[in-house]
N, CA, C and O atoms as a MOPAC input file, in Angstrom:
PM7 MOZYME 1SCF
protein

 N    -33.59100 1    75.37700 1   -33.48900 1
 C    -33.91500 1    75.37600 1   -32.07300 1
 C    -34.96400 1    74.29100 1   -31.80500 1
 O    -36.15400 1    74.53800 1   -31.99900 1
 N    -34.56300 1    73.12400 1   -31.37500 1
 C    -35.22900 1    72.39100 1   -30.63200 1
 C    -36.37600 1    72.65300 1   -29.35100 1
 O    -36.31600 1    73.82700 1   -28.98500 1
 N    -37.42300 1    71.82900 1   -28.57100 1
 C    -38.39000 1    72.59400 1   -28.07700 1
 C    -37.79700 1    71.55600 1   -26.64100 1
 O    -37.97500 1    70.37300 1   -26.93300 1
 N    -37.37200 1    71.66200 1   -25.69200 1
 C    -37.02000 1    71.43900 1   -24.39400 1
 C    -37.68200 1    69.78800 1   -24.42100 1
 O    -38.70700 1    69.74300 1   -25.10100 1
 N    -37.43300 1    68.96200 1   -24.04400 1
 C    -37.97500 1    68.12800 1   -23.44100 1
 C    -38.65000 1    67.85200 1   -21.61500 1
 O    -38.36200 1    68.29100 1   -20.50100 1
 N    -39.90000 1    66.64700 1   -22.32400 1
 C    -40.70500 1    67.24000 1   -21.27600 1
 C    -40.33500 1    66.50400 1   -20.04600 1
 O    -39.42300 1    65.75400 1   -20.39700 1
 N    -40.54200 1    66.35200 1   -18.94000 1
 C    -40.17100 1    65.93700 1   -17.86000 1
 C    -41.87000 1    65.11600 1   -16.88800 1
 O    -42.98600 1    65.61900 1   -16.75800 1
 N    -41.28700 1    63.62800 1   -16.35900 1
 C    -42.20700 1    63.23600 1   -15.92900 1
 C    -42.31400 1    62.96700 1   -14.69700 1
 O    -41.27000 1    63.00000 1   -14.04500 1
 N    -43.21600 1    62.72200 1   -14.20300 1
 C    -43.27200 1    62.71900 1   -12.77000 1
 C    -43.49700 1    61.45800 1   -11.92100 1
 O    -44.66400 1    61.07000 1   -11.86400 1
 N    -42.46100 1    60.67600 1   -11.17500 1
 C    -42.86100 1    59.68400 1   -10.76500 1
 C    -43.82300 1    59.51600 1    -9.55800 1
 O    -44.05600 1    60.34900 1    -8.68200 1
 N    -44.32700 1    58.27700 1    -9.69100 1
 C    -46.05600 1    57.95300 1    -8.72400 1
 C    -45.56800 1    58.85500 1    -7.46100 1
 O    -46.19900 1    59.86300 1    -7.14600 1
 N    -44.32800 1    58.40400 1    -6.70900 1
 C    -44.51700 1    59.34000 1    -5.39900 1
 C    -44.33600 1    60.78000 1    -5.88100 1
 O    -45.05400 1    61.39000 1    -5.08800 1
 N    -43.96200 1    61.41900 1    -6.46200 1
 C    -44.53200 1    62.65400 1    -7.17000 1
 C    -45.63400 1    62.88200 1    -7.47900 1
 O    -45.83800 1    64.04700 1    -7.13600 1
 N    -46.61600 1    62.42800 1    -7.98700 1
 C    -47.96200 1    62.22600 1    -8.48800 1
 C    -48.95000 1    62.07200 1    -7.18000 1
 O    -49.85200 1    62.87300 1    -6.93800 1
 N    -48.70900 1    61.17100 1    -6.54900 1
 C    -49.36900 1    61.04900 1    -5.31000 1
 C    -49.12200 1    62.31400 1    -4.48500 1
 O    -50.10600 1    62.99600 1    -4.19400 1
 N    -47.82100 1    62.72200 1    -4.05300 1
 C    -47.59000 1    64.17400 1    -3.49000 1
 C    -48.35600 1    65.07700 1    -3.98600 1
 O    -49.18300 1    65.43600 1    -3.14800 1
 N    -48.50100 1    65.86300 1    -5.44800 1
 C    -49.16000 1    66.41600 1    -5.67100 1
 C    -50.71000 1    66.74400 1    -5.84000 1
 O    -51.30800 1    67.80300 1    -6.02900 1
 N    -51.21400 1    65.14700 1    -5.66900 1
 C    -52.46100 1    65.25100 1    -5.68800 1
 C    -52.50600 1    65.38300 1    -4.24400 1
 O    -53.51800 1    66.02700 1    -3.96700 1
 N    -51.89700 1    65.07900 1    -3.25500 1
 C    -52.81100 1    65.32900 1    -1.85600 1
 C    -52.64600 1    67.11900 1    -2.04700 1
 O    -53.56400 1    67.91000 1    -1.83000 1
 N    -51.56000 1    67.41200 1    -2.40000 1
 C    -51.67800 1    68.96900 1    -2.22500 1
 C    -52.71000 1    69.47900 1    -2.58900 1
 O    -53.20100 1    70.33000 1    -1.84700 1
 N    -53.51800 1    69.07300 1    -4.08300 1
 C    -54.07400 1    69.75600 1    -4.63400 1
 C    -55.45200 1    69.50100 1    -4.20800 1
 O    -56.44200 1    70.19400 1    -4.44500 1
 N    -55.34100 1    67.92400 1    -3.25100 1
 C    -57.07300 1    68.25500 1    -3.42800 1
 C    -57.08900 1    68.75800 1    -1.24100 1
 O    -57.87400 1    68.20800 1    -0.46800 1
 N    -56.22400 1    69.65500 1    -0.86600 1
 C    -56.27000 1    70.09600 1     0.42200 1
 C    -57.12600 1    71.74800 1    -0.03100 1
 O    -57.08100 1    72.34300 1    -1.10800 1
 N    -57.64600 1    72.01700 1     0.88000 1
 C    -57.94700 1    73.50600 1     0.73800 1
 C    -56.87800 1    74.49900 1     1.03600 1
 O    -56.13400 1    74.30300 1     1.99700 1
 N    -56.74800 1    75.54800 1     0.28500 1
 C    -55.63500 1    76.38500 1     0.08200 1
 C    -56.16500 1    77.36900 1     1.21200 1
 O    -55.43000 1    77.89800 1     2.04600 1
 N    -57.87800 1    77.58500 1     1.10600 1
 C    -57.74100 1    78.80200 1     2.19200 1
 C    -57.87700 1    78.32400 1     3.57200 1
 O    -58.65400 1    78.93000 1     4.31100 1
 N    -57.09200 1    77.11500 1     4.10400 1
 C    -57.36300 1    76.83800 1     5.31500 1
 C    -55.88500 1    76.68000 1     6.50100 1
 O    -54.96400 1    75.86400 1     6.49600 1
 N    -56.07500 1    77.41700 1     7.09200 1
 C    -54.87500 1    77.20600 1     7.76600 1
 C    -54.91300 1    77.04000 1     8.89300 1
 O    -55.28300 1    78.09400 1     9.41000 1
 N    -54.65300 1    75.92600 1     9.97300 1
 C    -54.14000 1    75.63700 1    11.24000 1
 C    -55.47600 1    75.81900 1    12.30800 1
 O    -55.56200 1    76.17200 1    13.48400 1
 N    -56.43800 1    75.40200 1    11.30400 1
 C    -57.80800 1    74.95500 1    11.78300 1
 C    -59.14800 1    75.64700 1    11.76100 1
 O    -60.22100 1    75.47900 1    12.33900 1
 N    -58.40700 1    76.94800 1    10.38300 1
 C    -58.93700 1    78.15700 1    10.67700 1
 C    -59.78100 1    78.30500 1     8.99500 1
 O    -59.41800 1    77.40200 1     8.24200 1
 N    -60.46400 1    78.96300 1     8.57700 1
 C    -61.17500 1    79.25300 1     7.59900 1
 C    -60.57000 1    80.55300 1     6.99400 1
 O    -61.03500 1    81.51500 1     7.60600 1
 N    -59.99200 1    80.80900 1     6.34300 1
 C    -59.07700 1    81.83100 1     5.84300 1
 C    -60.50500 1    83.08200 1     5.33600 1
 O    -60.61800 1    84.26200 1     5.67000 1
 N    -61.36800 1    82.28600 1     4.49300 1
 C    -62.18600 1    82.97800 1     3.90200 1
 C    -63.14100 1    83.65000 1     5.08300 1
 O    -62.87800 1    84.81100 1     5.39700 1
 N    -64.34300 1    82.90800 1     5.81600 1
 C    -64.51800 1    82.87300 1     7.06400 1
 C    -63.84800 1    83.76500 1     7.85500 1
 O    -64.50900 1    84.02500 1     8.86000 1
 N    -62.70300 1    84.39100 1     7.79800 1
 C    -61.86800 1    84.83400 1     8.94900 1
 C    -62.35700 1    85.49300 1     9.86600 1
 O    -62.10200 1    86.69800 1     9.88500 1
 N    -63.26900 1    84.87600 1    10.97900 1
 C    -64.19900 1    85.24800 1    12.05900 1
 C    -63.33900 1    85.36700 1    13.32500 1
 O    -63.93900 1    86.25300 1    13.93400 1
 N    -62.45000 1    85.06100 1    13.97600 1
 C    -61.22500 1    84.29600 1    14.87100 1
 C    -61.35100 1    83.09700 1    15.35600 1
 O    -60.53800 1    82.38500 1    15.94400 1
 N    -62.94000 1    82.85300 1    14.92900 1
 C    -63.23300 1    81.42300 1    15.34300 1
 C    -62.36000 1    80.02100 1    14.35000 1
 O    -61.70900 1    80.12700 1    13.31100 1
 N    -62.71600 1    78.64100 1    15.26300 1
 C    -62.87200 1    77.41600 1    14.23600 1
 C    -63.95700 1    77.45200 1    13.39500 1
 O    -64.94600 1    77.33500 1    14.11800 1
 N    -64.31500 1    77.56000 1    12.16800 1
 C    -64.90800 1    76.92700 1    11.06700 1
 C    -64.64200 1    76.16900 1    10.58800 1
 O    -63.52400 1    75.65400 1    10.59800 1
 N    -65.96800 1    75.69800 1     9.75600 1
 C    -66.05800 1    74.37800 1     8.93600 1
 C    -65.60500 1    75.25400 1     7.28500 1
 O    -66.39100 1    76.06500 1     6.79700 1
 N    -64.72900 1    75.03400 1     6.84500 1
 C    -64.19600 1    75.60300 1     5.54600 1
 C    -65.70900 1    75.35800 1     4.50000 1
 O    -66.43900 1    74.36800 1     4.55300 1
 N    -65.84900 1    76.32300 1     3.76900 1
 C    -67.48700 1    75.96800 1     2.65700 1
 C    -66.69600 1    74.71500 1     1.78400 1
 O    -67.29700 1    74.10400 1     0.90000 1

């Protein structure tokens, strides 16, 4: 049994994923997820 080969990711892949990753996850649609006041916040 052989071990899968690995798979790479080209630059517009790479670039895609880094904007994802460096966005905040708890922020949504202008809102502070964590914060969840009903107000706009500034995300910490």
């Amino acid at each position: 049994m052989t071990a899968p080969e690995i798979s790479h990711m080209t630059y517009q892949q790479y670039r895609a994923a880094r904007r994802l990753v460096h966005e905040c996850c708890n922020y949504d649609c202008g809102n502070c997820l964590l914060l969840d006041n009903g107000e706009e916040c500034v995300c910490p």
